[in-house]
C-alpha positions as CSV (number, residue, x, y, z in Angstrom):
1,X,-51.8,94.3,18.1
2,X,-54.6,91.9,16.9
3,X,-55.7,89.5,19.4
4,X,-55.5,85.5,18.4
5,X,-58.8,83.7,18.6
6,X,-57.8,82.3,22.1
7,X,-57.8,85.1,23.5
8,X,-53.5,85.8,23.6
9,X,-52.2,88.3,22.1
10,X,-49.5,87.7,19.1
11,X,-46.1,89.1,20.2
12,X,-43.9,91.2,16.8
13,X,-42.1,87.7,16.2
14,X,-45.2,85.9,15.7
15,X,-44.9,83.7,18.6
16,X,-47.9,84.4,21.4
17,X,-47.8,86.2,24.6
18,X,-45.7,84.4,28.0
19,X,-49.0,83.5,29.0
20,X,-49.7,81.2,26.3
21,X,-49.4,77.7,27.5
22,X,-46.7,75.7,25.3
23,X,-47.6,71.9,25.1
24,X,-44.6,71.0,22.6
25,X,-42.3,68.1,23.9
26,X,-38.8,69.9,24.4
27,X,-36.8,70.1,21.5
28,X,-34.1,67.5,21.0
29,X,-31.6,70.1,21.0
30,X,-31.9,70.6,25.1
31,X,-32.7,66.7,25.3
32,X,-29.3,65.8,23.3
33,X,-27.7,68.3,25.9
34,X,-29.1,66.9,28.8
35,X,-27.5,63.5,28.2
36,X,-24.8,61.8,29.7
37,X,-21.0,62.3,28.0
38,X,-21.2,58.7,28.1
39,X,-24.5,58.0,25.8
40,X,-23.1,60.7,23.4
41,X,-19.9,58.8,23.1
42,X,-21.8,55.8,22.3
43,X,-24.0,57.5,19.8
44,X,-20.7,58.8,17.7
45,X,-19.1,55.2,18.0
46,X,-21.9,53.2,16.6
47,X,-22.4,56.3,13.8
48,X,-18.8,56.7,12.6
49,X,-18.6,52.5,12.8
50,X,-21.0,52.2,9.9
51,X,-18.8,54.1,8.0
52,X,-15.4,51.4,8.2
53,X,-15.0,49.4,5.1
54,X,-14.7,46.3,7.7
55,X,-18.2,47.0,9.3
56,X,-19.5,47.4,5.8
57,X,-21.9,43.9,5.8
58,X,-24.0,44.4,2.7
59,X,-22.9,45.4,-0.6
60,X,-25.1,47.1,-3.4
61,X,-25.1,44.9,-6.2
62,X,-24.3,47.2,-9.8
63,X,-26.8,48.3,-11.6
64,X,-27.6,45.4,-14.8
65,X,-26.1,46.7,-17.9
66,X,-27.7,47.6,-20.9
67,X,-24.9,46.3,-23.1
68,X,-25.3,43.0,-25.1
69,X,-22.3,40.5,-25.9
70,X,-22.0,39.0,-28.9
71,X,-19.5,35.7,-28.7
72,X,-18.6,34.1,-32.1
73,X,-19.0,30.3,-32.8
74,X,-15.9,29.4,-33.0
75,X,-15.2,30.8,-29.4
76,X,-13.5,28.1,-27.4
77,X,-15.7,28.3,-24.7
78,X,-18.6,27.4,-26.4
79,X,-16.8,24.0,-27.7
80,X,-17.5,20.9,-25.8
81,X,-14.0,19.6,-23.7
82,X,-12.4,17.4,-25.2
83,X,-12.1,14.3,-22.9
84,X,-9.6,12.1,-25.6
85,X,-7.0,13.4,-23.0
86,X,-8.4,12.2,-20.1
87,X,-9.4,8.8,-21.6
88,X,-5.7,7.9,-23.0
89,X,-4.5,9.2,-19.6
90,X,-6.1,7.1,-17.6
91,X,-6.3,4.0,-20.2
92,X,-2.5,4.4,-20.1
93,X,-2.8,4.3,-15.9
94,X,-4.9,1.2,-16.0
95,X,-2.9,-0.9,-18.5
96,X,0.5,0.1,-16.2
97,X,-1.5,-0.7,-13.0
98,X,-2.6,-4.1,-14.4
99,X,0.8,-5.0,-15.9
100,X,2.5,-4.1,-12.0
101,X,-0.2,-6.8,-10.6
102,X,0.6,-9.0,-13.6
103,X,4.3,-9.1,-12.7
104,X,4.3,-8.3,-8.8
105,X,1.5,-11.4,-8.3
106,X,3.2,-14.3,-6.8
107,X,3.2,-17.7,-8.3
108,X,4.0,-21.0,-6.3
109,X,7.3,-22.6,-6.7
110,X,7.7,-26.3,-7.8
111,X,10.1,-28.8,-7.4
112,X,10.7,-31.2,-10.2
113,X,11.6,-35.1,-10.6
114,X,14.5,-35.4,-8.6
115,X,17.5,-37.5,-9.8
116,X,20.2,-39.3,-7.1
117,X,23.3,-40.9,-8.5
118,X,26.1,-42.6,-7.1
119,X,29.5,-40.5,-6.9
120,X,31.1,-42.8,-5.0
121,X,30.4,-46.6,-3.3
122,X,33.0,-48.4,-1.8
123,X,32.7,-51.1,1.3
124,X,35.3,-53.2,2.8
125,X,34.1,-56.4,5.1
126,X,36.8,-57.2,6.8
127,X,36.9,-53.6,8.4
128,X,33.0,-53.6,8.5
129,X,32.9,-50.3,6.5
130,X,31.8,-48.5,3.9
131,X,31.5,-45.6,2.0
132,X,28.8,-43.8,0.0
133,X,28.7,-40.2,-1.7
134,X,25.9,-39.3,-3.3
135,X,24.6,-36.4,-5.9
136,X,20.9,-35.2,-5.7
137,X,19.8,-33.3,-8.9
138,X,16.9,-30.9,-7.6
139,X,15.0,-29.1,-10.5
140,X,13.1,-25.8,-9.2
141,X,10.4,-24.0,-11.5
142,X,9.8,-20.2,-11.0
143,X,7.4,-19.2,-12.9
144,X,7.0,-15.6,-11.0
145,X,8.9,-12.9,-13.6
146,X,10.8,-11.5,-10.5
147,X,13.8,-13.7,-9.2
148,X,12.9,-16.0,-6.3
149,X,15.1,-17.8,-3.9
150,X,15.1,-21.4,-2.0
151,X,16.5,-22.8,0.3
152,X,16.2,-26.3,2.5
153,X,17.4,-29.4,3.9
154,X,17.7,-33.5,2.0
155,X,18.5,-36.3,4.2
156,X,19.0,-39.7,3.1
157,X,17.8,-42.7,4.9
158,X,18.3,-45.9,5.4
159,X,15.4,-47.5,7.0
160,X,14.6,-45.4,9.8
161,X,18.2,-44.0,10.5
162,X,19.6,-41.3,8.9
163,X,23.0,-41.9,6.6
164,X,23.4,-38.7,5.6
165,X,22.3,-35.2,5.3
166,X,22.6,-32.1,2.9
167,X,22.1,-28.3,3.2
168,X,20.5,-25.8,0.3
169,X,21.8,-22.8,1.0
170,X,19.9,-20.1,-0.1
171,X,19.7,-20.1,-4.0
172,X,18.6,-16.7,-6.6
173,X,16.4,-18.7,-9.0
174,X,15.9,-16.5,-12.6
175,X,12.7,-15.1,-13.7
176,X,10.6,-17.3,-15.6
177,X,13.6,-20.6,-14.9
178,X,11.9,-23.9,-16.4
179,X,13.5,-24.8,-14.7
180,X,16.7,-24.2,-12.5
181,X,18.8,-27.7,-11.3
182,X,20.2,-27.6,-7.9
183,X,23.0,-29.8,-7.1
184,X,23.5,-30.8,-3.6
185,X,26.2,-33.6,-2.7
186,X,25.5,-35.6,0.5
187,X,27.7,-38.5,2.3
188,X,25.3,-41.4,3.3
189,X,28.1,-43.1,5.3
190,X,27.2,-42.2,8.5
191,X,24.9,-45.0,10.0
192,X,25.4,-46.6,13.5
193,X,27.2,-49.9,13.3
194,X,24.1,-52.6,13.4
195,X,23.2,-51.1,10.3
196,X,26.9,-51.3,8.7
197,X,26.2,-54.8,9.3
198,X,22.9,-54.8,7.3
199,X,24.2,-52.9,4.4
200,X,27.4,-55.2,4.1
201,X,24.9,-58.3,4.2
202,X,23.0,-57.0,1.6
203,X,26.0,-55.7,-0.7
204,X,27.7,-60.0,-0.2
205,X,24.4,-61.2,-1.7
206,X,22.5,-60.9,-5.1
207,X,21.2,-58.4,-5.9
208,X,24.1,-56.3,-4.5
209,X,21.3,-53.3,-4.5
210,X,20.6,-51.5,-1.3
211,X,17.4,-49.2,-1.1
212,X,17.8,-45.6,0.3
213,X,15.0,-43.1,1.1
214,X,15.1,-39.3,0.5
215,X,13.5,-36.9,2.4
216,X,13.6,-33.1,2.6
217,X,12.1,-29.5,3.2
218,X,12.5,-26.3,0.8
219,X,11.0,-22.9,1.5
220,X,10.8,-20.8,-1.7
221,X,11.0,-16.8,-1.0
222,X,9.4,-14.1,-3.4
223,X,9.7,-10.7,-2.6
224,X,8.2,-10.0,0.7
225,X,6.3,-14.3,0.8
226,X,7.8,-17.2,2.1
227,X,6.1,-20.3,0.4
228,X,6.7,-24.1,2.1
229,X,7.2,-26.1,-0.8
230,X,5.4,-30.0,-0.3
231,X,7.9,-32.1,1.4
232,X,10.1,-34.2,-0.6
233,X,9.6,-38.5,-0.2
234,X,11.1,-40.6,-2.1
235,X,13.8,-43.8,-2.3
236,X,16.1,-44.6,-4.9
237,X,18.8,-48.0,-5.0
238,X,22.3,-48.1,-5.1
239,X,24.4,-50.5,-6.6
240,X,27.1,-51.8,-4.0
241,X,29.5,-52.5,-7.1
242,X,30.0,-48.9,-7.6
């Protein structure tokens, strides 16, 4: 059996005689079975988890195509949208948003010229009495186009004391009303008795006119606003002859 050049002779399988030195790191075969059962475990766990669609995290793109797409002219997709819709839409939505401020807005409330005649005027001196009914003509303007309401109180003076005194109870007033005449009725013959005297003087003696003053407070109410309308002030003259 020929002889190697170290010296060692080759053995019939071609590997050298037991006295040739072997340097080789052992083979991972005896390593692998030297391990723990527990590092083996985690070998085949973090082998077999790279094969779960769920622990899949990248994802081969396909190969580019050779193919070529031809898209006619008239294809839709190459048209540019057409925005007409969207325009009327929301010139439509601006007009009906406009028109609900136009209407909803609130307008202030006025009160017209108002008129006081003489229903009824009767005065007897011998009794030192008298007795006046009067009719206040109150002209509202509601210019709002949603119905408004009003309400309030007149008194009528004379001098400083007050004769008489008349409620508004609360009143619809129409859309757009140009205006709306509210009729309130008042009795001016309650006065305390010096003054009886005064108006009794003055109805014996020419003129015959007595001088009354009107005062009053109306609230106007649109929608969800209350508005205090300017007080009312003015005087008016009665003639005692009826």
């Amino acid at each position: 059996m020929p002889a190697s050049p170290s010296g060692y002779e080759t053995l019939p399988g071609g590997s050298l005689s037991p006295d040739t030195p072997n340097l080789a790191p052992p083979i991972q075969a005896d390593y692998a079975q030297r391990r723990s059962v527990w590092d083996r475990a985690k070998t085949w766990c973090a082998v077999h988890a790279q094969q779960l669609p769920w622990a899949r995290t990248t994802h081969e793109s396909p190969p580019p195509s050779g193919y070529l797409t031809l898209i006619p002219l008239s294809d839709s997709r190459l048209q540019p949208r057409d925005t007409r819709l969207t325009a009327a839409f929301l010139l439509v939505f601006a007009c009906v948003v406009a028109g609900a401020v136009f209407v909803a807005v609130p307008r202030g409330v006025s009160v017209g010229e108002i008129s006081v005649t003489t229903d009824r005027m009767s005065w007897n001196t011998t009794k030192s009495t008298y007795q006046l009914k009067l009719l206040a003509r109150v002209p509202i303007f509601n210019p709002n186009f949603l119905s408004a309401y009003i309400e309030g109180d007149l008194h009528v003076l004379f001098y400083k004391t007050i004769a008489g005194s008349g409620k508004i109870k609360p009143v619809r007033l129409p859309p757009r009303a140009a205006p709306k005449v509210l009729e309130v009725a008042i009795d001016a013959s309650d006065v305390p008795s010096d003054y009886i005297l005064a108006i009794l003087s003055q109805c014996s003696t020419f003129p015959e006119v007595l001088i009354f003053f009107l005062k009053g407070k109306l609230t106007a109410r649109f929608m969800w606003q209350r508005q205090h309308l300017a007080g009312l002030d003015s005087h008016f003259m009665v003639n005692c002859s009826g």
